[in-house]
C-alpha positions in Angstrom: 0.0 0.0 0.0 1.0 3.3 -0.9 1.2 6.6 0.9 -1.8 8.4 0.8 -2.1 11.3 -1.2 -3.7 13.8 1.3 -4.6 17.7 1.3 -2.3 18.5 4.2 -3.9 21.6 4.7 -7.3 20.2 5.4 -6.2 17.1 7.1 -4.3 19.7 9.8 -7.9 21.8 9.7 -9.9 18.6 10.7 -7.2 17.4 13.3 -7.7 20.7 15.2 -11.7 20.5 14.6 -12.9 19.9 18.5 -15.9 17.6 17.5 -13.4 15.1 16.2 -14.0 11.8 16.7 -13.0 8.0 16.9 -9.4 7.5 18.4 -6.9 9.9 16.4 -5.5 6.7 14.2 -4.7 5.1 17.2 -7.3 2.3 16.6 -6.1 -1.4 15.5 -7.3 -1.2 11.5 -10.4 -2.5 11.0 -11.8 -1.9 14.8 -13.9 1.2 13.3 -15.5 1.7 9.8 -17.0 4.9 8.5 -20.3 4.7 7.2 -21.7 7.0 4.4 -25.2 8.8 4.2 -25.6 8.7 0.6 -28.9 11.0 1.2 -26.5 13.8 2.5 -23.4 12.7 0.3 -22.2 15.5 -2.3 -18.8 13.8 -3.8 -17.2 16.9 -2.8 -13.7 14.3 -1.7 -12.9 15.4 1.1 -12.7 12.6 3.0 -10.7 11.2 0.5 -8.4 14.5 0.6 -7.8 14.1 4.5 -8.0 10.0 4.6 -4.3 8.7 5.7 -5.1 5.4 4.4 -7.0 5.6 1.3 -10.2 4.4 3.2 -12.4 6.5 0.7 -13.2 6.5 -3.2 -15.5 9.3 -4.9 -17.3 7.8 -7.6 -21.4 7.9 -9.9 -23.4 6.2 -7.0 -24.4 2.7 -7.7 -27.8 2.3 -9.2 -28.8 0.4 -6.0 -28.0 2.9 -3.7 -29.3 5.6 -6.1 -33.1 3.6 -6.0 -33.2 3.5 -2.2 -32.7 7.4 -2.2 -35.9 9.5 -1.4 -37.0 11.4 -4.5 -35.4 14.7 -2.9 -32.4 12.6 -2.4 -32.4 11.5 -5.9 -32.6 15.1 -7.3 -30.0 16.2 -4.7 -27.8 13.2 -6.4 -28.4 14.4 -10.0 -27.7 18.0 -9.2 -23.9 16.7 -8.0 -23.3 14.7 -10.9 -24.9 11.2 -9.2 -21.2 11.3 -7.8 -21.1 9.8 -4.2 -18.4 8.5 -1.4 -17.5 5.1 -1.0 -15.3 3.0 1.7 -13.7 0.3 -0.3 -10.7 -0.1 1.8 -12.9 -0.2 5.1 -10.6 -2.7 6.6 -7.8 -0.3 6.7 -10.0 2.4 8.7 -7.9 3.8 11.8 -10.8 6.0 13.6 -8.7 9.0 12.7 -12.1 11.2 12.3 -10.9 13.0 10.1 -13.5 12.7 7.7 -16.2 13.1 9.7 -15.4 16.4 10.6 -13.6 17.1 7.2 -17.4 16.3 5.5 -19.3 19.5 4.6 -22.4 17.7 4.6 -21.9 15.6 7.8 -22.4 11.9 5.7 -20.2 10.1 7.8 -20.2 8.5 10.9 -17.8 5.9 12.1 -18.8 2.9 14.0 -17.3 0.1 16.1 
């Protein structure tokens, strides 16, 4: 696995963010997984720009996920581009909270 490629400048913002949760990547991998509200999701990346270990992809929603949407969800979905986060690397999740408070929309969560 390679280093991630983060926005330093936003990683530092979230650190300092005082609503931070989860253990400050001091969790074994895998204890924690962050958990996406695709109703709230944008795509905007930012948890992808402040992840440390490449938890998170940005990518069109699946057409699953997309269906289960309210219809003001579905329209909020279009308007972005049908772009929404997604946690293919759970397994490597450190409970850094960084994305959680690096969110603009507040989509994630992590849980034990």
């Amino acid at each position: 696995m390679g280093k991630a490629n983060i926005d330093s400048d936003k990683a530092r913002r979230a650190a300092r963010h005082p609503d931070r949760p989860g253990e400050e990547c001091r969790a074994e991998a895998g204890t924690y997984r962050p958990v996406v509200d695709r109703s709230r999701c944008e795509g905007k990346r930012d948890c992808v720009d402040v992840c440390p270990h490449s938890v998170f992809e940005v990518r069109r929603i699946d057409d699953e996920d997309f269906a289960s949407l309210s219809f003001l969800g579905r329209l909020k979905s279009m308007a972005h581009g049908r772009q929404s986060a997604y946690t293919p690397a759970a397994d490597r999740c450190r409970a850094c909270g960084l994305c959680v408070v690096a969110c603009p929309e507040h989509a994630i969560t992590l849980v034990k």
